[in-house]
BALOBA-1460 file (C-alpha; in Angstrom, 3 decimals):
// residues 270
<rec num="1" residu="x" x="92.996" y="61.085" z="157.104"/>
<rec num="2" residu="x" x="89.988" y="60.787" z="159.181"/>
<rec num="3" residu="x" x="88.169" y="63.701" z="160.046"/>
<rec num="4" residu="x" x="86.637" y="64.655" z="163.770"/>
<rec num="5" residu="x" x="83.220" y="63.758" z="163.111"/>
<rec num="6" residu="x" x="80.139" y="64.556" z="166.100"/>
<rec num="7" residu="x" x="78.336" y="61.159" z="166.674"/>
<rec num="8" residu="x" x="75.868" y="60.973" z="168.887"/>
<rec num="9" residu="x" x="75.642" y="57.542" z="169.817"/>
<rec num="10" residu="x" x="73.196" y="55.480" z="172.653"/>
<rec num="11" residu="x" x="72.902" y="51.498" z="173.387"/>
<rec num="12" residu="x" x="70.353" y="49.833" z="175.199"/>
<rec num="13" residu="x" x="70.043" y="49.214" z="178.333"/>
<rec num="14" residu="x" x="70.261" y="45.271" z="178.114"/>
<rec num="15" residu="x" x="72.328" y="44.530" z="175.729"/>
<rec num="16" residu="x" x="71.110" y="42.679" z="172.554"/>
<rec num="17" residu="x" x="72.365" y="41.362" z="169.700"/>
<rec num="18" residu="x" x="70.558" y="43.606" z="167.264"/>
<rec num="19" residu="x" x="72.468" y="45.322" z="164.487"/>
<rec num="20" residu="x" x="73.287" y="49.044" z="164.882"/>
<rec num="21" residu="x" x="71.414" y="51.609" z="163.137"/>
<rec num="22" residu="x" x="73.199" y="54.793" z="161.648"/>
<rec num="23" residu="x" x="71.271" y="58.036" z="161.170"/>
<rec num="24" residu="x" x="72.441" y="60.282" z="158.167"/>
<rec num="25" residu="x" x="70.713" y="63.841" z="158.392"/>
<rec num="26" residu="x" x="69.382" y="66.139" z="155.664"/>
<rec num="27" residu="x" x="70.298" y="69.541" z="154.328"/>
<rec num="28" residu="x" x="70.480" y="72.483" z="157.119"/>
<rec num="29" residu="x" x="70.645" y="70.067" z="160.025"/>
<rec num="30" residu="x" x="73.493" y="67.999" z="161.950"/>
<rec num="31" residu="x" x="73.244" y="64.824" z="164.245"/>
<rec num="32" residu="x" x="70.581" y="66.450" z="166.586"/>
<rec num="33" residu="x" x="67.578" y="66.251" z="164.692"/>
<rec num="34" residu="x" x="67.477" y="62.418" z="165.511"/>
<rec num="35" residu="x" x="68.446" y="62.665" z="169.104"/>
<rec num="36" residu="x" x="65.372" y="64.327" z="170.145"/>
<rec num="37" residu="x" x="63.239" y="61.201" z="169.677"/>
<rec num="38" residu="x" x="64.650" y="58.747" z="167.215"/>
<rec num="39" residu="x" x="67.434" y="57.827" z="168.990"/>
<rec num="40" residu="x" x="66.363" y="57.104" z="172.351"/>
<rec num="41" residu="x" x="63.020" y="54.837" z="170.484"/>
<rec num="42" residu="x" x="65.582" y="52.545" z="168.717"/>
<rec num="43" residu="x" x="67.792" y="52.611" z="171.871"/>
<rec num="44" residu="x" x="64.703" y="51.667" z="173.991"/>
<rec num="45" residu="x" x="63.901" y="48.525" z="171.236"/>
<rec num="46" residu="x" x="67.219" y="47.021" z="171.849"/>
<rec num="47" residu="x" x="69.378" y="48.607" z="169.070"/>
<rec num="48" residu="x" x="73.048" y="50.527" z="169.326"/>
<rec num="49" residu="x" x="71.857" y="53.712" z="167.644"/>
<rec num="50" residu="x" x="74.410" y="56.393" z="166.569"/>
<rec num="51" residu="x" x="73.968" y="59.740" z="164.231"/>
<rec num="52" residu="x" x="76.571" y="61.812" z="162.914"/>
<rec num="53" residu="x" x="77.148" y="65.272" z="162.061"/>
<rec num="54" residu="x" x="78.399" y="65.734" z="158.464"/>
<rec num="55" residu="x" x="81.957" y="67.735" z="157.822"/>
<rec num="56" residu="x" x="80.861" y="71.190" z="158.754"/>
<rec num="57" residu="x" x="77.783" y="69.932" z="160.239"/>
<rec num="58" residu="x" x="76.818" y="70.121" z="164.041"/>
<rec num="59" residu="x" x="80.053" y="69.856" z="166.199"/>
<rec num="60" residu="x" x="81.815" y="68.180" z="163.144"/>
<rec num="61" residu="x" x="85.272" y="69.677" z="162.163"/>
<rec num="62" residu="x" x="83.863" y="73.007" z="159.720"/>
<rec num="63" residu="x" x="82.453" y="75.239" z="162.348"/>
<rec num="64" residu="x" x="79.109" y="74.918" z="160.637"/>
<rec num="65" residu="x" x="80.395" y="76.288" z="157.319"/>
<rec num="66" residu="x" x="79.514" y="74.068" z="154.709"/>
<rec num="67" residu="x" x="80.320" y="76.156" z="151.729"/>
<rec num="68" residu="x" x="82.145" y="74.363" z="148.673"/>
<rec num="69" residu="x" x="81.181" y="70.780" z="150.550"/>
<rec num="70" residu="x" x="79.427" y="68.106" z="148.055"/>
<rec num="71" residu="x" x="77.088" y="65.130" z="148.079"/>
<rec num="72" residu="x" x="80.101" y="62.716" z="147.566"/>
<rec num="73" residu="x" x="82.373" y="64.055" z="150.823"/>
<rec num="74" residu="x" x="79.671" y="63.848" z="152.809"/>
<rec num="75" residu="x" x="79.014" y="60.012" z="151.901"/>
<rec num="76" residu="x" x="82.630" y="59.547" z="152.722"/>
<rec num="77" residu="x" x="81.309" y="61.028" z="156.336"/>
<rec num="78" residu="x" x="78.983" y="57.962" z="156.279"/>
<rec num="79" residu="x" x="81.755" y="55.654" z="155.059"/>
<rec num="80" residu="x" x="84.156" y="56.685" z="158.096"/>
<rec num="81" residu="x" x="81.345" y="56.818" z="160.565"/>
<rec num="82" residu="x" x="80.047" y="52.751" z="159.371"/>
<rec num="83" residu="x" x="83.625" y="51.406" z="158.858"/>
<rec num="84" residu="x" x="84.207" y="52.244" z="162.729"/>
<rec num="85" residu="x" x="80.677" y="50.027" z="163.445"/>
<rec num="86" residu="x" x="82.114" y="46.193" z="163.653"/>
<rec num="87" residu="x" x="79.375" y="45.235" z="161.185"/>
<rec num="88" residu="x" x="77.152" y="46.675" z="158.168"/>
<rec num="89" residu="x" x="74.422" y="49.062" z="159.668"/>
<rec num="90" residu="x" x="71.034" y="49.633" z="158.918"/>
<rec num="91" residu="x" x="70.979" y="53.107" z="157.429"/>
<rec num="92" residu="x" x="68.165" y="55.749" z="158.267"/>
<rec num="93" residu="x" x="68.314" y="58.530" z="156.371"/>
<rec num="94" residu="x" x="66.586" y="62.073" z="155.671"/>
<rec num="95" residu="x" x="66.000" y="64.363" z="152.989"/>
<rec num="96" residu="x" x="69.353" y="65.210" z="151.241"/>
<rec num="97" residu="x" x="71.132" y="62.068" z="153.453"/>
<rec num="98" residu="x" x="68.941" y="60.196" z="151.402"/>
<rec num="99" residu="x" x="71.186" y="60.928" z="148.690"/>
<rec num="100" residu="x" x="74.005" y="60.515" z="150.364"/>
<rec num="101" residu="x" x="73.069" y="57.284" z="151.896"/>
<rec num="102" residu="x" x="72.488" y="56.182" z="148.345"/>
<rec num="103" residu="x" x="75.795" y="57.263" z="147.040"/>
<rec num="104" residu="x" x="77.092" y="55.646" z="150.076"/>
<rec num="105" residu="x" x="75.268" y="52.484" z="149.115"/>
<rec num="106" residu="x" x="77.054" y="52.373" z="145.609"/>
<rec num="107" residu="x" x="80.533" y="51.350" z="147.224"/>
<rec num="108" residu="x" x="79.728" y="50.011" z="150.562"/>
<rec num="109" residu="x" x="77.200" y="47.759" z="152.352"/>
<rec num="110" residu="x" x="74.408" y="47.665" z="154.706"/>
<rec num="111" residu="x" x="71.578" y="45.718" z="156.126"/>
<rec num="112" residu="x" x="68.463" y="47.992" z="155.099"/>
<rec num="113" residu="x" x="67.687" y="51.259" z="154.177"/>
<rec num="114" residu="x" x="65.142" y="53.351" z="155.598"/>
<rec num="115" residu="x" x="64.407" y="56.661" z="153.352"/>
<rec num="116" residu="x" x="62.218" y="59.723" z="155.264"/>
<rec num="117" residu="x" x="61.180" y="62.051" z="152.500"/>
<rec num="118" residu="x" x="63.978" y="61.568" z="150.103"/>
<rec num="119" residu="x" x="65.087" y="63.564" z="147.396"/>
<rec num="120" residu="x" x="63.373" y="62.068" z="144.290"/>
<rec num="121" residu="x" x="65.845" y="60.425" z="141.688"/>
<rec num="122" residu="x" x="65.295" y="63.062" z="138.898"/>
<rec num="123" residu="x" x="66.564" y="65.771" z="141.630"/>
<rec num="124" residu="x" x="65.434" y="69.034" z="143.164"/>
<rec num="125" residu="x" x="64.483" y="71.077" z="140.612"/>
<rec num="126" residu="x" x="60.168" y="70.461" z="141.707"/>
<rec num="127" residu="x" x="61.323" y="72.253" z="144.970"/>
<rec num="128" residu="x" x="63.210" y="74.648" z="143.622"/>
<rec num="129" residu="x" x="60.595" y="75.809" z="141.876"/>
<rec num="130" residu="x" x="58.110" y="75.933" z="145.228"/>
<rec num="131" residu="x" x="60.370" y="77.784" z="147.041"/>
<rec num="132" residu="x" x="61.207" y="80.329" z="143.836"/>
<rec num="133" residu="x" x="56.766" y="80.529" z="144.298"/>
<rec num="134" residu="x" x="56.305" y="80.326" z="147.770"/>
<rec num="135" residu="x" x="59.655" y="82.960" z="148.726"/>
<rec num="136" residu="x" x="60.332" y="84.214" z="146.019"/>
<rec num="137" residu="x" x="63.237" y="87.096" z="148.282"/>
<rec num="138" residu="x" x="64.776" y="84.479" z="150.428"/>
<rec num="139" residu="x" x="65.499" y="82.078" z="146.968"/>
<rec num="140" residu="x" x="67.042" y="85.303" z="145.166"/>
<rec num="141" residu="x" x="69.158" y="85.957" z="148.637"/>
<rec num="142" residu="x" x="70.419" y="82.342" z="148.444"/>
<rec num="143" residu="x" x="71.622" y="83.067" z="145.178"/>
<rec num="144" residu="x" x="73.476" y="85.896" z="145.196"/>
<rec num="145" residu="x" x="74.834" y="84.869" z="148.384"/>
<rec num="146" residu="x" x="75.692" y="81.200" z="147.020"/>
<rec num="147" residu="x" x="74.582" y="79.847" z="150.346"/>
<rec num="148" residu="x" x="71.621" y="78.108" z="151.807"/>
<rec num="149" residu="x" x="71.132" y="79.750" z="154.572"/>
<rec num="150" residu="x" x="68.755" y="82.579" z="153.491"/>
<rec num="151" residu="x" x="65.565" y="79.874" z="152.528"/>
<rec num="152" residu="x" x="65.484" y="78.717" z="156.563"/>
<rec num="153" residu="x" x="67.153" y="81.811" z="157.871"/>
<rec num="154" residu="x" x="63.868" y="82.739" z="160.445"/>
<rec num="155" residu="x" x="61.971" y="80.863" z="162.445"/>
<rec num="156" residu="x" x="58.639" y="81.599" z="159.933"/>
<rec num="157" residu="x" x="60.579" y="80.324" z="157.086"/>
<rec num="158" residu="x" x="62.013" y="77.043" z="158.841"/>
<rec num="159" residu="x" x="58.445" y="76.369" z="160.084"/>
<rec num="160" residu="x" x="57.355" y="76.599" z="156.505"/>
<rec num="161" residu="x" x="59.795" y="74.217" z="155.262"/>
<rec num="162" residu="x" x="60.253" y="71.480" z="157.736"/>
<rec num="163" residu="x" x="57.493" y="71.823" z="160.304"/>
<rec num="164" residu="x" x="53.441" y="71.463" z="160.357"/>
<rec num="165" residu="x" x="50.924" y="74.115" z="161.425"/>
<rec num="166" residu="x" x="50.239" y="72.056" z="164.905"/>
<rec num="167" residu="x" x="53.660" y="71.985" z="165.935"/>
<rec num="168" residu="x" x="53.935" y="74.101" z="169.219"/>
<rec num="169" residu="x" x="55.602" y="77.751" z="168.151"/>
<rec num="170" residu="x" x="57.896" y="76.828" z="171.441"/>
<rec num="171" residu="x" x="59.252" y="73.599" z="169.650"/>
<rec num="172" residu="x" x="59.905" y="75.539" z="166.983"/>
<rec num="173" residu="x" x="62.013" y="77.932" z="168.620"/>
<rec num="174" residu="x" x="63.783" y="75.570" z="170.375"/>
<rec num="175" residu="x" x="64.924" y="73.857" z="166.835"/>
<rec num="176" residu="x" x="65.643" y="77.357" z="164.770"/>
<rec num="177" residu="x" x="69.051" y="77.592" z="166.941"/>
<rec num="178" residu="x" x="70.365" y="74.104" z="165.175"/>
<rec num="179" residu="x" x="69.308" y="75.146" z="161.775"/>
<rec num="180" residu="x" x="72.725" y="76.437" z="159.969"/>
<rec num="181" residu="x" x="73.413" y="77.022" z="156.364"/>
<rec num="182" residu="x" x="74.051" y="74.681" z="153.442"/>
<rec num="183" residu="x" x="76.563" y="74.501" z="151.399"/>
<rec num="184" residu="x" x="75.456" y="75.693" z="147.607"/>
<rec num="185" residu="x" x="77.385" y="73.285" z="145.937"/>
<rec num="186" residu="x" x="75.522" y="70.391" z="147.791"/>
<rec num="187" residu="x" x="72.152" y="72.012" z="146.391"/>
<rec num="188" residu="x" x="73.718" y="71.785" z="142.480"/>
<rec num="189" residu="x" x="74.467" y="68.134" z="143.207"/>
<rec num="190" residu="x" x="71.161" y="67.528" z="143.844"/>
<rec num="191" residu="x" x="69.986" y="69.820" z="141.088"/>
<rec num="192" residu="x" x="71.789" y="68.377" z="138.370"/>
<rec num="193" residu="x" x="75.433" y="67.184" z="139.350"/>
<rec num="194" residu="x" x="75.321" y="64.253" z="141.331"/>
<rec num="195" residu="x" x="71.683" y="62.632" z="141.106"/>
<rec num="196" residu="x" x="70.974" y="59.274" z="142.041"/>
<rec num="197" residu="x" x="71.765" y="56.277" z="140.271"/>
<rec num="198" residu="x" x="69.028" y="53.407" z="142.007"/>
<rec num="199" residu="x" x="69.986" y="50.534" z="139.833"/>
<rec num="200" residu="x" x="73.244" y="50.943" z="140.376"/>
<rec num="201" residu="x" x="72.599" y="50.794" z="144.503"/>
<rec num="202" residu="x" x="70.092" y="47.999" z="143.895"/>
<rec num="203" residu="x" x="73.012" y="46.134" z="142.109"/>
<rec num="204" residu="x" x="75.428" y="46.372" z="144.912"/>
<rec num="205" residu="x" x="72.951" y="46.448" z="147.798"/>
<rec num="206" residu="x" x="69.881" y="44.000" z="147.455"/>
<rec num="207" residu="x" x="68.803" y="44.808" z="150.599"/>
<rec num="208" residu="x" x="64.957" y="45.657" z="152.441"/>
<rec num="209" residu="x" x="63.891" y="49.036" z="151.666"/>
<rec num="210" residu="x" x="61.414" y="51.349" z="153.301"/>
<rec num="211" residu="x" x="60.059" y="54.381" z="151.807"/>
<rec num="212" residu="x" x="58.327" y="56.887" z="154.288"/>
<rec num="213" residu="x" x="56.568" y="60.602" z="153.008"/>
<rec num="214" residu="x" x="54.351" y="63.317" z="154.481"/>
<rec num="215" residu="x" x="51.772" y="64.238" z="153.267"/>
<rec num="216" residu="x" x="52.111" y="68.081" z="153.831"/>
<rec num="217" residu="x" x="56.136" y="67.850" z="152.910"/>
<rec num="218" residu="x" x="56.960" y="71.368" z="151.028"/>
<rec num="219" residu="x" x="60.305" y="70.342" z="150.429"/>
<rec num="220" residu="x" x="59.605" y="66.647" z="148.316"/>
<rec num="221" residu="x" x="55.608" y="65.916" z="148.019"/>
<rec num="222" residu="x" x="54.155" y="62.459" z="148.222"/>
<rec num="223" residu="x" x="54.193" y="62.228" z="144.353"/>
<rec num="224" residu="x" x="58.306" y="62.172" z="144.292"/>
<rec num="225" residu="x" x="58.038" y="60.338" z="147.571"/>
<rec num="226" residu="x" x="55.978" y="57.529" z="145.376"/>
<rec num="227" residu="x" x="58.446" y="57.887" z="142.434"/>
<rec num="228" residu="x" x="61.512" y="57.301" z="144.724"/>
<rec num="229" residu="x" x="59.787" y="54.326" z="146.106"/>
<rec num="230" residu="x" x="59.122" y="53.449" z="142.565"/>
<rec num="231" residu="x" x="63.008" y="53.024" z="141.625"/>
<rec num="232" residu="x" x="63.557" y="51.041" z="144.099"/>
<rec num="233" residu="x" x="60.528" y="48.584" z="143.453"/>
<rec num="234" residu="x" x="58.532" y="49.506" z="146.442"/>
<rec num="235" residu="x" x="55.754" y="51.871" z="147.007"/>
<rec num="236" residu="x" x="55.962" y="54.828" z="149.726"/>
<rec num="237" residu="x" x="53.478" y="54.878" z="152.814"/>
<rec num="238" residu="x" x="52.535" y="58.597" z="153.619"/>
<rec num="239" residu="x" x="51.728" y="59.825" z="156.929"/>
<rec num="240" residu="x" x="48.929" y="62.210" z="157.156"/>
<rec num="241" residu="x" x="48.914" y="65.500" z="158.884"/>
<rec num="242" residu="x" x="52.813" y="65.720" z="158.812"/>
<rec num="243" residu="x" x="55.591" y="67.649" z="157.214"/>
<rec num="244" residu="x" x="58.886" y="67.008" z="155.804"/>
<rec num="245" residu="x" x="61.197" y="67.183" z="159.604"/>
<rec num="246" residu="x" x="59.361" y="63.451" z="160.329"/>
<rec num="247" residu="x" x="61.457" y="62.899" z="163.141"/>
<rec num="248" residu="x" x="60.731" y="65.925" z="164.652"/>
<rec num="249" residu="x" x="57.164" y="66.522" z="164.329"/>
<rec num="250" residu="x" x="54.349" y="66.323" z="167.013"/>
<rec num="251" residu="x" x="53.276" y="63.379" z="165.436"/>
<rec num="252" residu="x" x="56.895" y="61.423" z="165.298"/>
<rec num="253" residu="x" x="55.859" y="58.245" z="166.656"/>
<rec num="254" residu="x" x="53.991" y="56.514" z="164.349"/>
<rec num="255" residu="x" x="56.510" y="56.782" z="161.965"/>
<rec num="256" residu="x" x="59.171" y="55.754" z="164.520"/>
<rec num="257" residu="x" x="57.251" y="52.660" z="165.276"/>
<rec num="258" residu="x" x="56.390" y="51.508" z="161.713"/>
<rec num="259" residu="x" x="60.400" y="51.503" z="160.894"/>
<rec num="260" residu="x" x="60.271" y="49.387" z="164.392"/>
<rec num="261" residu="x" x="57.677" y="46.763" z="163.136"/>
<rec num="262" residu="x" x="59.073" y="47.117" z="159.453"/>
<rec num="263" residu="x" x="62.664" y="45.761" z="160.927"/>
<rec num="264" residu="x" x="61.200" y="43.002" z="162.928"/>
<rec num="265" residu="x" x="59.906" y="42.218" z="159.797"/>
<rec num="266" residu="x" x="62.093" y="42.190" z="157.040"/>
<rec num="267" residu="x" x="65.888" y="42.253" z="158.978"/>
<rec num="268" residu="x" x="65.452" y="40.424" z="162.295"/>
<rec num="269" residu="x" x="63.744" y="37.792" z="161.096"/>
<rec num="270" residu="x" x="65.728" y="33.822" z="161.076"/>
């Protein structure tokens, strides 16, 4: 049974024969972390661009209560989104929807992958362990609670995890709203429960991959950037002066237009 899933979608404004792209968000955030700029970029370079809200994500069916949700129903989210497409999509993905884009990967197919700080193939414990250092009260509240929502729950803390120092305090304020909890079980997958398995997406999918870090990510540094890149036989570029919410920062477009030139490259090509 298919479930009402938000998509925010956009097409150009000339029509083109370009293949459609499908965002997949991270942990804490829903479909509108890639319509503030991502979207309308892609739109504007000819491509039918759509993003979706995970199950209890955004305006998806869950009213924004994730709890008991794993890794695996929210690659079925992918799976419904991409079956409705016409054709294989080229799959952007962030953070923890780099995992799921992977374990979407394993079953279904694609054109490309583009990975924004992913979650590194041996897991999360690294960033546990900065968070248990860096908030120590807000990782202990997460726990007791068994939900997310206490490691981004003020606008301080979500600066600290997703945003850099330069990024106006208004912008900031204007994304806190959107952040929502996580669900717990979704944080054990990618702990220890349901890591990812890059041969066997590399096996089913032998498609271009791009790798993209920041160089000031709390969440996943350039070092597990480097070893995702690493599993999938690549090697991660690493923006400078930017933290882990790439497609939000002040400094968005660069990375925006390297995944533009990288396509042009290695999927439009013939």
């Amino acid at each position: 049974m298919a479930l009402q899933l938000e998509v925010i979608s956009r097409q150009p404004v000339i029509p083109t024969r370009k293949p459609p792209i499908l965002f997949v968000h991270g942990a804490w955030h829903g479909a509108w972390c890639w319509a503030e700029h991502f979207l309308p970029h892609f739109a504007d370079q000819g491509f039918p661009v759509h993003a979706l809200s995970f199950r209890a994500h955004g305006d998806s069916v869950g009213n924004r209560k994730p709890r008991g949700k794993r890794i695996t129903q929210y690659a079925a989210d992918v799976a419904q989104v991409a079956e409705k497409l016409g054709q294989p999509p080229i799959l952007i993905s962030h953070s923890m929807g780099a995992l799921v884009a992977e374990k979407y990967l394993e079953q279904h197919p694609a054109l490309a992958a583009v990975y924004l700080a992913p979650v590194p193939p041996q897991g999360v414990l690294g960033t546990t362990l900065r968070i248990v250092r860096r908030h120590p009260g807000a990782f202990l509240r997460a726990n007791l609670q068994t939900r997310l929502y206490p490691i981004v729950g003020s606008p301080a803390l979500t600066r600290d995890a997703f945003f850099s120092a330069d990024l106006p305090e208004a912008q900031v304020q204007a994304y806190f709203p959107q952040i929502q909890d996580e669900s717990y079980l979704a944080f054990l997958d990618m702990l220890v429960f349901t890591l990812a398995r890059p041969k066997r997406v590399r096996a089913r999918n032998a498609i271009p991959t791009l790798v993209l870090g920041a160089a000031d990510d709390h969440i996943f540094t350039p070092r597990e950037v480097q070893r995702f890149a690493q599993a999938y036989a690549t090697t991660a570029e690493i923006f400078p002066h930017m933290a882990h919410d790439m497609m939000l920062e002040a400094h968005w477009q660069p990375v925006a237009e390297r995944i533009t030139n990288w396509l042009g490259e290695k999927v439009l090509v013939g």
